[in-house]
C-alpha positions in Angstrom: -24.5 14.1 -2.8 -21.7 14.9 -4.9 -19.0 11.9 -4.7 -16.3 13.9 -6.9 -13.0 12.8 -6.5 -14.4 9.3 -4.6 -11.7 6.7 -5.7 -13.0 3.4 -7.5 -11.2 1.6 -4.6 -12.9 3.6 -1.9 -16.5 3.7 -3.5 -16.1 -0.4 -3.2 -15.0 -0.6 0.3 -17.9 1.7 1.3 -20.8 -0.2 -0.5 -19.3 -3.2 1.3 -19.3 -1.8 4.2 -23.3 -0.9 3.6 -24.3 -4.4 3.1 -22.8 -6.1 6.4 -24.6 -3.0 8.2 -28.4 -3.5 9.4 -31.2 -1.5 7.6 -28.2 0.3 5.6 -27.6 1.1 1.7 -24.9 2.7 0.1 -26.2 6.2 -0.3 -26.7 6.4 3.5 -23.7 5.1 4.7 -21.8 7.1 2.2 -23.6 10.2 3.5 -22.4 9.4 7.0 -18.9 9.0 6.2 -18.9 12.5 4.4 -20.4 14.1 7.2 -17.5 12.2 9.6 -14.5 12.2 7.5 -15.4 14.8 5.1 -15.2 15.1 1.0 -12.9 13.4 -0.6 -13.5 10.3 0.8 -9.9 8.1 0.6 -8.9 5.1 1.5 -6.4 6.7 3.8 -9.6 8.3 5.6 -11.1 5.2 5.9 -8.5 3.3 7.2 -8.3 5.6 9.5 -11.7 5.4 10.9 -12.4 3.5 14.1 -15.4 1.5 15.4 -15.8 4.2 18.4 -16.3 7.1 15.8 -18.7 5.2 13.3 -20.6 4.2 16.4 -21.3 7.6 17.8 -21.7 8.7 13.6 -25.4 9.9 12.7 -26.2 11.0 16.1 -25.8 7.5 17.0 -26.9 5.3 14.3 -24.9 2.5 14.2 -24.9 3.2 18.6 -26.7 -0.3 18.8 -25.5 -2.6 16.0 -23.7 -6.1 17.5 -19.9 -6.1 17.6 -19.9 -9.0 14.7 -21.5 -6.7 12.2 -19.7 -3.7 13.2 -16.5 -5.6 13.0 -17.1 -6.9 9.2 -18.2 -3.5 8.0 -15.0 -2.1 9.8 -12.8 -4.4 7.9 -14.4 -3.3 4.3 -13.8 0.0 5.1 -10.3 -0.5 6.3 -9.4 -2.8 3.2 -9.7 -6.3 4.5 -12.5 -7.7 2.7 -12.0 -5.7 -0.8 -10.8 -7.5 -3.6 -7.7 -5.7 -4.4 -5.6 -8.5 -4.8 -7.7 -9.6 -7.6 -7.2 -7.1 -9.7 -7.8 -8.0 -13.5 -5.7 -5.2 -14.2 -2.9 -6.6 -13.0 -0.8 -9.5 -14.1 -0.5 -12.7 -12.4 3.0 -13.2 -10.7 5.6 -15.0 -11.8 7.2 -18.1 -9.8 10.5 -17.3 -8.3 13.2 -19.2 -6.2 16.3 -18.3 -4.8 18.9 -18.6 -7.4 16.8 -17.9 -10.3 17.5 -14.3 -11.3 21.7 -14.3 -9.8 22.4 -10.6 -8.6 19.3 -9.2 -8.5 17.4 -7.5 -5.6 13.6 -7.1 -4.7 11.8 -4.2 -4.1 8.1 -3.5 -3.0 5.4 -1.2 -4.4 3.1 0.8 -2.5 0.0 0.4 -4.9 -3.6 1.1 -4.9 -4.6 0.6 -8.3 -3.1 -1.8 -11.5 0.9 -2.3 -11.7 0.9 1.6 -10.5 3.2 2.8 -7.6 0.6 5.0 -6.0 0.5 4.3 -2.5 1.4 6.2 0.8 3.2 3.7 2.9 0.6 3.6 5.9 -2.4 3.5 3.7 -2.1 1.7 0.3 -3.8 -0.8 -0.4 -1.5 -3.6 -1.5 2.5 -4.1 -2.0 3.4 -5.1 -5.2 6.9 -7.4 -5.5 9.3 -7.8 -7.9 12.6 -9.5 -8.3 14.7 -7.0 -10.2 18.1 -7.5 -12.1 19.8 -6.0 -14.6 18.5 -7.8 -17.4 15.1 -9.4 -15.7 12.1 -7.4 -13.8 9.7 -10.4 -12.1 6.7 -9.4 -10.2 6.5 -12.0 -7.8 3.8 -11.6 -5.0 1.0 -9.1 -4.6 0.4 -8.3 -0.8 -2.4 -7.1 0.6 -0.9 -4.6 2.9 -1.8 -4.9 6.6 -4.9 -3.0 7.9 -5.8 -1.2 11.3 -7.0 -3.2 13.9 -7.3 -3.5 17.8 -3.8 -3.3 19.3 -2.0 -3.7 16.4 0.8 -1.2 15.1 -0.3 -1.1 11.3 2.5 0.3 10.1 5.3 -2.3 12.5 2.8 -5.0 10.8 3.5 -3.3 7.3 7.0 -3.1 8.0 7.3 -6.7 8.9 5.3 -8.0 5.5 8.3 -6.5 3.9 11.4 -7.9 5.1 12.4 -9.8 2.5 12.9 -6.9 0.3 15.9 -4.8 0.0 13.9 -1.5 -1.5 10.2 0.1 -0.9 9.3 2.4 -3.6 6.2 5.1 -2.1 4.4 8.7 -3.2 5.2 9.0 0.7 5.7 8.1 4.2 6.4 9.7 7.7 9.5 9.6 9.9 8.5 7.2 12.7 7.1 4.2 10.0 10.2 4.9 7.7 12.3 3.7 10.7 10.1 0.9 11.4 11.0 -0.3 7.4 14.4 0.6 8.0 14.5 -1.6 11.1 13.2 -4.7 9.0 16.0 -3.8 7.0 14.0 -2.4 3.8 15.1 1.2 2.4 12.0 3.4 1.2 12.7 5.5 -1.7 9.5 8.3 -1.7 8.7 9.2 -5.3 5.7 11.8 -4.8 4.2 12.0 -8.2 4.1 8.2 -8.4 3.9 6.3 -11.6 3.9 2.8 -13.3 5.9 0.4 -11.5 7.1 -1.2 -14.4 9.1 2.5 -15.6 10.6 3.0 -12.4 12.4 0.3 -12.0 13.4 -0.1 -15.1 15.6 3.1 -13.7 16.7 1.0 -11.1 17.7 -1.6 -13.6 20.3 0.3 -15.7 21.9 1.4 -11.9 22.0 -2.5 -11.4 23.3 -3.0 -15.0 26.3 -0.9 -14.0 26.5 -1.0 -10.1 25.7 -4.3 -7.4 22.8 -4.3 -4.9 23.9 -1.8 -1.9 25.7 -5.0 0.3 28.2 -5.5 -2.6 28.3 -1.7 -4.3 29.7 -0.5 -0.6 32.2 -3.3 -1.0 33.1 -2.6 -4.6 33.1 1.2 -4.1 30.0 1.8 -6.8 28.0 2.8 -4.0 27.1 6.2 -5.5 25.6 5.3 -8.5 22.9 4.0 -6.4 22.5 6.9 -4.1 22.4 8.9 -6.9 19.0 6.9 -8.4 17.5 7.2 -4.6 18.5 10.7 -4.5 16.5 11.8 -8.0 13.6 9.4 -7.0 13.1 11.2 -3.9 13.1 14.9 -5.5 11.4 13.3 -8.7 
């Protein structure tokens, strides 16, 4: 079988997936999925995946596995049990307490891969954090973003991880999650070609170095400076 265009990150969760499943290897389980989901394989397919569909997969493969084993292999597929947080590609965040960086704000990263904006809002794989100012940029937490499960609301969950922040940076997200961030009080920016993290908001920073965060600029009347750098992120 062909796995063209299978992500590194996807590839993972599915051999995961393989070993908490009965009498199942990679290769099989992989061919399953294909014939499900269909080629490419993402991680946004698989998160979307649910125990009901894998079950009746394979002309009922999986019809008879227990709960407990279906369960684990769900959450590889969906994310929970991959290592993304571990990522040696990535450096290890920085302390921060309040106070420490005086006028900055912080902003989240969709991100699937490195110190990469690269996400989609209700499938990435992580948030990356950072404490931004005009003359500082601090990642400060990695997150692993919340996954699908039974009667949760993924992306009110998602939404709620990130209420601390003031900004989301994303390649994309729909209407009904991007009120759900703005009710937690987050703005997302979309940026649909992505890029490194680290470039983008070093955009945001010269916008800081010459305008407040948004709860002073609208007070100080340099509130367009910063609509401007959402407004080119967006159509970036």
């Amino acid at each position: 079988m062909n796995a063209q265009g299978l992500s590194r990150e996807a590839a993972l969760r599915i051999g995961l997936a393989a070993r908490k499943l009965p009498d199942t290897d990679t290769p099989e389980l992989m061919q399953v999925l294909v014939q499900t989901l269909g080629m490419p394989l993402t991680e946004e397919k698989l998160a979307q995946l649910t125990v009901r569909t894998l079950r009746s997969a394979a002309d009922g493969r999986y019809g008879n596995v227990a709960m407990p084993e279906m369960k684990a292999a769900m959450d590889c597929l969906w994310g929970k049990a991959t290592p993304v947080v571990d990522d040696p590609d990535l450096p290890q965040p920085v302390p921060y307490k309040a106070g420490d960086m005086p006028g900055s704000i912080r902003v989240a990263i969709a991100s699937n891969s490195k110190e990469n904006l690269d996400g989609h809002f209700g499938s990435c794989l992580r948030f990356l954090i950072y404490q931004v100012a005009a003359n500082e940029l601090r990642l400060v937490d990695v997150r692993r973003a919340s996954t699908d499960g039974e009667g949760i609301d993924k992306n009110a969950e998602r939404a709620t991880q990130l209420d601390d922040c003031q900004l989301l940076c994303v390649v994309s997200i729909g209407g009904p999650a991007a009120a759900k961030v703005v009710k937690a009080g987050v703005h997302p920016i979309k940026y649909p070609h992505g890029g490194e993290a680290q470039a983008i908001l070093a955009d945001l920073q010269q916008v800081l170095a010459g305008s407040p965060p948004p709860w002073l600029a609208r007070i100080m009347g340099h509130r367009a400076d910063l609509e401007r750098f959402m407004a080119d992120a967006e159509e970036a």
